[in-house]
DSSP file (Angstrom, degrees, kcal/mol; ACC not computed):
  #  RESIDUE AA STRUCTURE BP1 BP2  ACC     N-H-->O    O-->H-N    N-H-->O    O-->H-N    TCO  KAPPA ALPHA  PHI   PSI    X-CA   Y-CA   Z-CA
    1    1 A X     >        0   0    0      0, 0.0     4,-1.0     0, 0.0     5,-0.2   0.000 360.0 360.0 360.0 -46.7  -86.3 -106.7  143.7
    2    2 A X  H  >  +     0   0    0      2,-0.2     4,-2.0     1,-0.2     3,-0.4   0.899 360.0  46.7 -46.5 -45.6  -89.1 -109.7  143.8
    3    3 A X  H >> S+     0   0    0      1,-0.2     4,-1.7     2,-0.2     3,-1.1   0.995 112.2  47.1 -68.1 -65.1  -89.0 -109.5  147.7
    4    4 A X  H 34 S+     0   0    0      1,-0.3    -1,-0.2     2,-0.2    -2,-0.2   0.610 114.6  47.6 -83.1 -14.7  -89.3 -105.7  147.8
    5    5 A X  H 3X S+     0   0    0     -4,-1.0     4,-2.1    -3,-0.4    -1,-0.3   0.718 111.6  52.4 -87.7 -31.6  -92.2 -105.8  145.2
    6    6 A X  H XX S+     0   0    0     -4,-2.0     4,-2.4    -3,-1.1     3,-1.4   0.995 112.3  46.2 -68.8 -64.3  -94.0 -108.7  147.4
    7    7 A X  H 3X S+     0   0    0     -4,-1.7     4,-1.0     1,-0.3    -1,-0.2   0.545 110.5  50.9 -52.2  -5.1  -93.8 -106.6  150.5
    8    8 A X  H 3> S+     0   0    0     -5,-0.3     4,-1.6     1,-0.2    -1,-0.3   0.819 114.0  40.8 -95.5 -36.0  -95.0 -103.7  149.0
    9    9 A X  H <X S+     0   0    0     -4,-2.1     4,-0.9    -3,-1.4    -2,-0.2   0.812 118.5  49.5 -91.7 -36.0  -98.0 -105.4  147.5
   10   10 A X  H  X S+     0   0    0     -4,-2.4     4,-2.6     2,-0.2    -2,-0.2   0.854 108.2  62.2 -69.7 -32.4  -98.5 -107.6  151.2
   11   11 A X  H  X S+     0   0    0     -4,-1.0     4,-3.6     1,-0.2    -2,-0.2   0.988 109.2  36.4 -42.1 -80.8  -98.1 -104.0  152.8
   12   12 A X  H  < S+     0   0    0     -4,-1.6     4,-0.3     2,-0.2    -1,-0.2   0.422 109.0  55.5 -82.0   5.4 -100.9 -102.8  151.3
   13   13 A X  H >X S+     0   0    0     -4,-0.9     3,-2.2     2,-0.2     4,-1.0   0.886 115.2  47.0 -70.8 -75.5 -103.6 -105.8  151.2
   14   14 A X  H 3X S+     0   0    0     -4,-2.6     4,-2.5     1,-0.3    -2,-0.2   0.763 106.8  56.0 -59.1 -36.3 -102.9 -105.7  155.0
   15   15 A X  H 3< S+     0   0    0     -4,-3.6    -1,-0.3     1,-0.2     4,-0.3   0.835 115.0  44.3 -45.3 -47.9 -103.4 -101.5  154.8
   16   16 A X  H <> S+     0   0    0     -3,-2.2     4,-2.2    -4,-0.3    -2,-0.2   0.703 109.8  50.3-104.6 -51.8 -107.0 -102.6  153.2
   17   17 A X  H  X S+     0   0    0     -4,-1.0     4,-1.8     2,-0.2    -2,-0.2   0.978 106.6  57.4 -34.1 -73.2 -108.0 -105.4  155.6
   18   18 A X  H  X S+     0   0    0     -4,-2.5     4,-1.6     1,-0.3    -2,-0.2   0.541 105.0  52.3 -48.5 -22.2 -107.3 -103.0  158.4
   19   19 A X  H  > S+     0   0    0     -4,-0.3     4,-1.4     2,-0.2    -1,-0.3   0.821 112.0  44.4 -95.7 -61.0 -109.9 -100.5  156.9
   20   20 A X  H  < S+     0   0    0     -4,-2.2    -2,-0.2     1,-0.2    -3,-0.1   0.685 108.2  53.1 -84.9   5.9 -112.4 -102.9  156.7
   21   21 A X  H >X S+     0   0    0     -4,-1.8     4,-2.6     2,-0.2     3,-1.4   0.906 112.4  48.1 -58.2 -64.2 -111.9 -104.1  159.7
   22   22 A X  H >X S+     0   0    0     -4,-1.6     4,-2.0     1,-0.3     3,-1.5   0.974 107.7  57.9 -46.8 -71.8 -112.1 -100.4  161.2
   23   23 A X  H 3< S+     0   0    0     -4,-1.4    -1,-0.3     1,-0.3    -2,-0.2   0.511 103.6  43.7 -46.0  -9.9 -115.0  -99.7  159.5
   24   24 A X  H <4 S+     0   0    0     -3,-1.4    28,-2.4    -5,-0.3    29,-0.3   0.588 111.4  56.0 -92.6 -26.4 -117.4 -102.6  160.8
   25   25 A X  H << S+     0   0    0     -4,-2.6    28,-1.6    -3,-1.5    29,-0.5   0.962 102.4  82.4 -75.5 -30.4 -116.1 -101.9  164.5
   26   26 A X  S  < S-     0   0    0     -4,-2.0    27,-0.4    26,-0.1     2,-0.4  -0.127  90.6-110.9 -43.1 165.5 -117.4  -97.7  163.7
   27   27 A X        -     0   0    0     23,-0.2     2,-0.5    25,-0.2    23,-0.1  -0.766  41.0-151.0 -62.9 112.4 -120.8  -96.4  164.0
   28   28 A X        -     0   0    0     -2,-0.4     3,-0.1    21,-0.2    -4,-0.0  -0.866   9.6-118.6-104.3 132.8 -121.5  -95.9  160.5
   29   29 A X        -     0   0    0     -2,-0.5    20,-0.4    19,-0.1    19,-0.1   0.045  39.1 -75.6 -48.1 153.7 -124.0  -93.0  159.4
   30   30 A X        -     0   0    0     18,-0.2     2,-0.2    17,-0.1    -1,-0.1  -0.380  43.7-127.4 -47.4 132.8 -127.3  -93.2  157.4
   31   31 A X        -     0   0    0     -3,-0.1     2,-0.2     1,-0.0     8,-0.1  -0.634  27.5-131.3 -77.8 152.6 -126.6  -93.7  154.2
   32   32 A X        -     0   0    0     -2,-0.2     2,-0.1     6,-0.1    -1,-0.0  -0.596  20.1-106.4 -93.8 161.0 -128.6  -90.9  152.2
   33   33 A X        -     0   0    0     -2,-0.2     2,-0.3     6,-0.0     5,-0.1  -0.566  37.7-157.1 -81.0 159.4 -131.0  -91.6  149.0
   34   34 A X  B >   -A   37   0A   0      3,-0.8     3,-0.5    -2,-0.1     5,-0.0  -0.731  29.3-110.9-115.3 178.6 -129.2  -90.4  145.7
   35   35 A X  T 3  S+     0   0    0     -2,-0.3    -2,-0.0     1,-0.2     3,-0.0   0.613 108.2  40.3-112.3 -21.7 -131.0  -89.7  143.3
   36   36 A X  T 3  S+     0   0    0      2,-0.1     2,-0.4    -3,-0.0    -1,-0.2  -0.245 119.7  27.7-114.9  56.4 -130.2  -92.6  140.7
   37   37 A X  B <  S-A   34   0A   0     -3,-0.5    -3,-0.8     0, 0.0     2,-0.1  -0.998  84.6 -91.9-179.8-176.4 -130.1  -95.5  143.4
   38   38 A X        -     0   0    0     -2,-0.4    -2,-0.1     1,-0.1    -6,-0.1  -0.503  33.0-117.6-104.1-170.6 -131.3  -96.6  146.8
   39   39 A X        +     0   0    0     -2,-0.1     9,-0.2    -8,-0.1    -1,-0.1   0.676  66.7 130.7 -91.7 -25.1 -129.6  -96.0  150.0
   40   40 A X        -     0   0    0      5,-0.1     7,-0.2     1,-0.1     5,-0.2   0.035  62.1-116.5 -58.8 122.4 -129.0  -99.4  150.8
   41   41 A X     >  -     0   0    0      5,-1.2     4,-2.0     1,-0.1     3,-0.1  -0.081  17.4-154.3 -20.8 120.6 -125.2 -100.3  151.9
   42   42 A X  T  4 S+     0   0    0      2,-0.2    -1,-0.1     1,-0.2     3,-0.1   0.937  94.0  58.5 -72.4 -52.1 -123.4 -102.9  149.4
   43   43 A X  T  4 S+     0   0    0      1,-0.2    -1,-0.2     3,-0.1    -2,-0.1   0.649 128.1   3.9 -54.9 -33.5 -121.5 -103.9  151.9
   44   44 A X  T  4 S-     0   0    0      2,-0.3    -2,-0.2    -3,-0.1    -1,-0.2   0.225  97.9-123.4-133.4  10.1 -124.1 -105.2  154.7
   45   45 A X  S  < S+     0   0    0     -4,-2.0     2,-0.2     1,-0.3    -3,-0.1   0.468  71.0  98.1  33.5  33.6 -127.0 -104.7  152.4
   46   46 A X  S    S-     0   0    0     -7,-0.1    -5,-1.2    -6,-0.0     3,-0.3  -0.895  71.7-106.4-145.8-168.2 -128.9 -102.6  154.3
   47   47 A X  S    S-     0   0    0      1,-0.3    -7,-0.1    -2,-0.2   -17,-0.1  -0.461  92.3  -2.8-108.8 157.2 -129.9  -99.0  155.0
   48   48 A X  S    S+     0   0    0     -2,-0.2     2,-0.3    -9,-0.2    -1,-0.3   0.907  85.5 174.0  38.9  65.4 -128.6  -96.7  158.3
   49   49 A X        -     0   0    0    -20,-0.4   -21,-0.2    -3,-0.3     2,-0.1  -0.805  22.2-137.9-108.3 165.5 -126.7  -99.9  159.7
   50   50 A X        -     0   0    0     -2,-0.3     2,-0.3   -23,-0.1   -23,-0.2  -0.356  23.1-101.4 -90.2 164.0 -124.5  -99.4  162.9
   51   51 A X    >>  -     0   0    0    -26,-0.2     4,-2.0    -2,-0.1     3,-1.7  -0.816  32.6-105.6-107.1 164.6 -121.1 -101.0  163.5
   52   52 A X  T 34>S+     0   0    0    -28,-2.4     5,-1.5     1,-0.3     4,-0.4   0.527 120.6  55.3 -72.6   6.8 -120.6 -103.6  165.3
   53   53 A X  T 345S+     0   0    0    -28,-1.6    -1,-0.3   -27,-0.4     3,-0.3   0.588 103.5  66.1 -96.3 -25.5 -119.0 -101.7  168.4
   54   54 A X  T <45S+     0   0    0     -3,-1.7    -2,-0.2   -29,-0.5    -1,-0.2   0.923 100.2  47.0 -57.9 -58.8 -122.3  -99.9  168.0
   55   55 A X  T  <5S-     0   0    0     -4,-2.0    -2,-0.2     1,-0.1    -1,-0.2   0.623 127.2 -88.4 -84.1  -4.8 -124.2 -103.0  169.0
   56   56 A X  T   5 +     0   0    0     -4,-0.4     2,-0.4     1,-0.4    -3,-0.2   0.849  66.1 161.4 108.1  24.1 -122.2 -104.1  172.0
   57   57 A X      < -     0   0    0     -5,-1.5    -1,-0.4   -32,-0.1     2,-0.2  -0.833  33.6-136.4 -85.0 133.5 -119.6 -106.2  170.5
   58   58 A X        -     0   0    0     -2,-0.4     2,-0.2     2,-0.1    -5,-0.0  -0.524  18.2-158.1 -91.1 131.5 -116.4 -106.9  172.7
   59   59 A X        +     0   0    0     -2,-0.2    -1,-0.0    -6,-0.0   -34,-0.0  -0.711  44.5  13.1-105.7 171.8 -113.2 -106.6  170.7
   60   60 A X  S    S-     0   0    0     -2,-0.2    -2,-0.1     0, 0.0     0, 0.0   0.068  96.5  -6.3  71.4-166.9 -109.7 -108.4  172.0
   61   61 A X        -     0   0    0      2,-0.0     2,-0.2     3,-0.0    -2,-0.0  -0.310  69.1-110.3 -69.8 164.2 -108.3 -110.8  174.2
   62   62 A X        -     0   0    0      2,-0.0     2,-0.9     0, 0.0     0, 0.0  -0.379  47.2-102.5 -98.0 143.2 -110.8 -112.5  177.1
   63   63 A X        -     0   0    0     -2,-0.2     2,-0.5     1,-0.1     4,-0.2  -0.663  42.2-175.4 -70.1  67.6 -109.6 -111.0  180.6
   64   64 A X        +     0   0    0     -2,-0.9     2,-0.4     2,-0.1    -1,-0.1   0.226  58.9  74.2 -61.6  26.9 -107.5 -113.9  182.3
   65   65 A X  S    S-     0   0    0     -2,-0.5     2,-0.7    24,-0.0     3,-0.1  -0.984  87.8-119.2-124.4 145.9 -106.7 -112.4  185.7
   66   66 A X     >  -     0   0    0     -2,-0.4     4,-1.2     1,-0.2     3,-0.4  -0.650  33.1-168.6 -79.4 102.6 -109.7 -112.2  188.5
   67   67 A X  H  > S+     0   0    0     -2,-0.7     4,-1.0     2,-0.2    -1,-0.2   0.806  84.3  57.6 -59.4 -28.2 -109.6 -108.3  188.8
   68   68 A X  H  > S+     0   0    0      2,-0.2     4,-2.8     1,-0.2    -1,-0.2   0.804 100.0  55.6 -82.7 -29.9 -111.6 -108.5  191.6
   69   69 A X  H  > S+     0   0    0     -3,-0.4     4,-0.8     2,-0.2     5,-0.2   0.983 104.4  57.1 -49.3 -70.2 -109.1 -110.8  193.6
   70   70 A X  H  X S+     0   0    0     -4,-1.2     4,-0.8     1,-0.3    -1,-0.2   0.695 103.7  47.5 -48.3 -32.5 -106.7 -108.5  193.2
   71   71 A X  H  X S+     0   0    0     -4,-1.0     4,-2.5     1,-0.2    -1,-0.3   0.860 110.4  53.9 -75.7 -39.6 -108.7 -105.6  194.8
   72   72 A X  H  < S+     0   0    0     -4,-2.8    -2,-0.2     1,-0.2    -1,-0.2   0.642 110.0  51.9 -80.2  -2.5 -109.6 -108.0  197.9
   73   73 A X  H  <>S+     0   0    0     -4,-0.8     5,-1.5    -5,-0.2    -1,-0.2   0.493 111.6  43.3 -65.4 -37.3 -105.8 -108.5  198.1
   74   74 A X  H  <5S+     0   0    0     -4,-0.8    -2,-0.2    -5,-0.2    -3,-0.1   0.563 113.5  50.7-103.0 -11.7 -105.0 -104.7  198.1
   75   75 A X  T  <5S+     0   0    0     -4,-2.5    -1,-0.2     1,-0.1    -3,-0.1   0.590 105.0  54.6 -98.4   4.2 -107.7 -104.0  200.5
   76   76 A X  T   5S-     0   0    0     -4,-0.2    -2,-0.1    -5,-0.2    -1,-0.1   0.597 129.1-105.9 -77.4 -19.8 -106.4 -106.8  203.0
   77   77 A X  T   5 +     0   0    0      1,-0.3    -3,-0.2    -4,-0.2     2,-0.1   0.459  68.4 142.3 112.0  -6.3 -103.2 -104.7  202.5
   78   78 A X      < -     0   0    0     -5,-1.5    -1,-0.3     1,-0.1    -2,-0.1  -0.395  41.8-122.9 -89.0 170.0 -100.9 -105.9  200.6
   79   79 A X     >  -     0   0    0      1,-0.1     4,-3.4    -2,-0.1     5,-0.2  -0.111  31.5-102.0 -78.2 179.5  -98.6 -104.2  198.2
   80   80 A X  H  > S+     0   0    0      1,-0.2     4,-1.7     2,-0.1     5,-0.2   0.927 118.2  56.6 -71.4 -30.0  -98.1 -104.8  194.6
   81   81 A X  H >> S+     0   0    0      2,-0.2     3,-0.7     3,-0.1     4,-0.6   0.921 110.8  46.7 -22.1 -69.7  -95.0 -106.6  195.0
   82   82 A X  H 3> S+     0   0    0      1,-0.4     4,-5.9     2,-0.2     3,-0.5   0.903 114.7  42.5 -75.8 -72.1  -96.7 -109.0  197.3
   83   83 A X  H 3X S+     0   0    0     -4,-3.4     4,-1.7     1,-0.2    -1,-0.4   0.764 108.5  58.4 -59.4 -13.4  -99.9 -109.6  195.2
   84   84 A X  H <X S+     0   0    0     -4,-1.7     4,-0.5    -3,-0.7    -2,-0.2   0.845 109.6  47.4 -63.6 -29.9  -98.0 -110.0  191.7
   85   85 A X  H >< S+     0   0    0     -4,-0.6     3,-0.6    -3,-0.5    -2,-0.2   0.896 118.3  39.4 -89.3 -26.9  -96.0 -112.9  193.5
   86   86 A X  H 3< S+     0   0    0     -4,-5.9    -3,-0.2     1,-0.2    -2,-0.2   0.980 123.2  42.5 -69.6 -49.2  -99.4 -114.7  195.0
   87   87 A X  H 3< S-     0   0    0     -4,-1.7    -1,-0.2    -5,-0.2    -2,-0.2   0.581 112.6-123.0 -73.2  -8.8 -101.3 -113.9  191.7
   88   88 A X    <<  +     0   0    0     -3,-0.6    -1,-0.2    -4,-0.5    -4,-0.1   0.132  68.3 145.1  81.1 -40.4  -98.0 -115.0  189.3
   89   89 A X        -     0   0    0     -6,-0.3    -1,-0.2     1,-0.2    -2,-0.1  -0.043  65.5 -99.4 -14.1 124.8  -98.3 -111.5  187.9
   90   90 A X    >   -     0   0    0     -3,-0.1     3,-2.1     2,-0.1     4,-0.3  -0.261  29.5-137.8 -31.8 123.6  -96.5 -108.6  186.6
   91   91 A X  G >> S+     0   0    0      1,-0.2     3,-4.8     2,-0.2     4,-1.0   0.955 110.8  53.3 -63.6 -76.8  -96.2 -105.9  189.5
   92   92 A X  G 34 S+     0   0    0      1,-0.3     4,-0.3     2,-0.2    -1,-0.2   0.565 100.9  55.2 -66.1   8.3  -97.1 -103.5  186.6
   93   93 A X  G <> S+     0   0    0     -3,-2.1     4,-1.4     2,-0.2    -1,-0.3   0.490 107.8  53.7 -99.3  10.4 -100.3 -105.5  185.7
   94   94 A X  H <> S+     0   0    0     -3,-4.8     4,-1.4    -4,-0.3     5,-0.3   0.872 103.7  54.7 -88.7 -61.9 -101.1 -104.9  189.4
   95   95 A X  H  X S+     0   0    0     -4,-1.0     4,-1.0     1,-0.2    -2,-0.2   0.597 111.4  43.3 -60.9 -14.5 -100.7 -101.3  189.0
   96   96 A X  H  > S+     0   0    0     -4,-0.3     4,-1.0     2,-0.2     3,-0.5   0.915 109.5  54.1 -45.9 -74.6 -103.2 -101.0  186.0
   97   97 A X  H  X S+     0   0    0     -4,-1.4     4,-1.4     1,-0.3    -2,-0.2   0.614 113.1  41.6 -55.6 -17.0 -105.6 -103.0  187.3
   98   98 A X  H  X S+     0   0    0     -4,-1.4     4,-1.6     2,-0.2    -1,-0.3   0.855 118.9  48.6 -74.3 -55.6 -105.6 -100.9  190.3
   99   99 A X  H >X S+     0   0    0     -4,-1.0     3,-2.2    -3,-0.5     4,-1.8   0.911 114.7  45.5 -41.1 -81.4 -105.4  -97.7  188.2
  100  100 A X  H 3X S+     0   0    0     -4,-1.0     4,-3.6     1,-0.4     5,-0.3   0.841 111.3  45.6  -2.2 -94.6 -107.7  -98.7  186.2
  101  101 A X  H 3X S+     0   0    0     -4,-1.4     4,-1.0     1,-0.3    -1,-0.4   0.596 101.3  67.1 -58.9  -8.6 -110.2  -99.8  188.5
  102  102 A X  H <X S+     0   0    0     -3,-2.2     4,-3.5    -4,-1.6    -2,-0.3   0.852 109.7  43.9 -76.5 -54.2 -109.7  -96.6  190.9
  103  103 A X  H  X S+     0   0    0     -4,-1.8     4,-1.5    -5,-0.3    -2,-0.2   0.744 111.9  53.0 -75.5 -15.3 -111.3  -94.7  187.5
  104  104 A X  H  X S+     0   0    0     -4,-3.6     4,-1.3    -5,-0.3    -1,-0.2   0.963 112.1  39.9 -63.5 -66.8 -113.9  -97.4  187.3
  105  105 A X  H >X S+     0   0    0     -4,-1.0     4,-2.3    -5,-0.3     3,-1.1   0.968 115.3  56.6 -57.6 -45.6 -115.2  -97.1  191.0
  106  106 A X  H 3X S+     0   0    0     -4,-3.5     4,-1.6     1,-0.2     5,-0.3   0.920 108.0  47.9 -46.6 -43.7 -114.8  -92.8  190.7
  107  107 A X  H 3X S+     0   0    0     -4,-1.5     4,-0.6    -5,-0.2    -1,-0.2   0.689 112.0  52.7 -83.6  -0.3 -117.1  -93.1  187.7
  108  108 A X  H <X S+     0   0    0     -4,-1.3     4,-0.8    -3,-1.1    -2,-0.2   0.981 111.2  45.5 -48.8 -75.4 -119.5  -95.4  190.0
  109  109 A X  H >X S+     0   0    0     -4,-2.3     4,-2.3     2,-0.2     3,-1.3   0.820 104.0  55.0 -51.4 -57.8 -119.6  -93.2  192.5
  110  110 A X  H 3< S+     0   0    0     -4,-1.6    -1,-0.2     1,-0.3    -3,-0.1   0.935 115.4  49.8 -27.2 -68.7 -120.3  -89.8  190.5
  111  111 A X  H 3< S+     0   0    0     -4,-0.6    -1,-0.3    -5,-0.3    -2,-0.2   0.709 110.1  44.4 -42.2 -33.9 -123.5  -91.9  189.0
  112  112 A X  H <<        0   0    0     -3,-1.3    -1,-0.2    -4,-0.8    -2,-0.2   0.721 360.0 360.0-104.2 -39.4 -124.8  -93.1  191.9
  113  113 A X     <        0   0    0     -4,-2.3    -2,-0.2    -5,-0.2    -3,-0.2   0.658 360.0 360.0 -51.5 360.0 -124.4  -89.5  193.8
């Protein structure tokens, strides 16, 4: 019964974290004036702030594989097999990056046209 009361209470601190986590990576709105207080945010203590995803903060893991390798590898010709075994690599992290980087260069191109 102790166990099933701890997780329940660990459940929801982590539920609560997770919210204020989200909420600093949003774009948050202007706060508006009320009428018996100021606008300013409690939380960051200012008014009409942004989140940080707003400002051009990177979330997650660091990208350890050279994407770009992989592409000079797939235009030399080889398959994915082939580069997953030079690179050490998943064959399906070949086929992302490839995906991936197919929708990258298409929205290049479209821009530049």
């Amino acid at each position: 019964m102790v166990v099933t009361i701890l997780s329940a209470v660990a459940q929801a601190e982590r539920q609560r974290i997770l919210e204020r986590t989200n909420e600093g990576r949003l774009e948050r709105k202007p706060m508006e004036f009320s009428p018996g207080g100021t606008a300013a945010d409690p939380r960051t203590n200012q008014r009409g702030t942004t989140g940080a995803k707003a400002n051009g903060v990177q979330f997650g893991r660091k990208r350890s594989i050279d994407r770009n390798k992989v592409f000079a590898l797939r235009e030399k010709g080889l398959g994915a097999t082939d580069i997953a075994r030079q690179m050490k690599i998943g064959r399906s992290t070949v086929y992302v990056i490839l995906q991936k980087g197919k929708h990258d260069r298409a929205g290049k191109e479209e821009s530049d046209g």
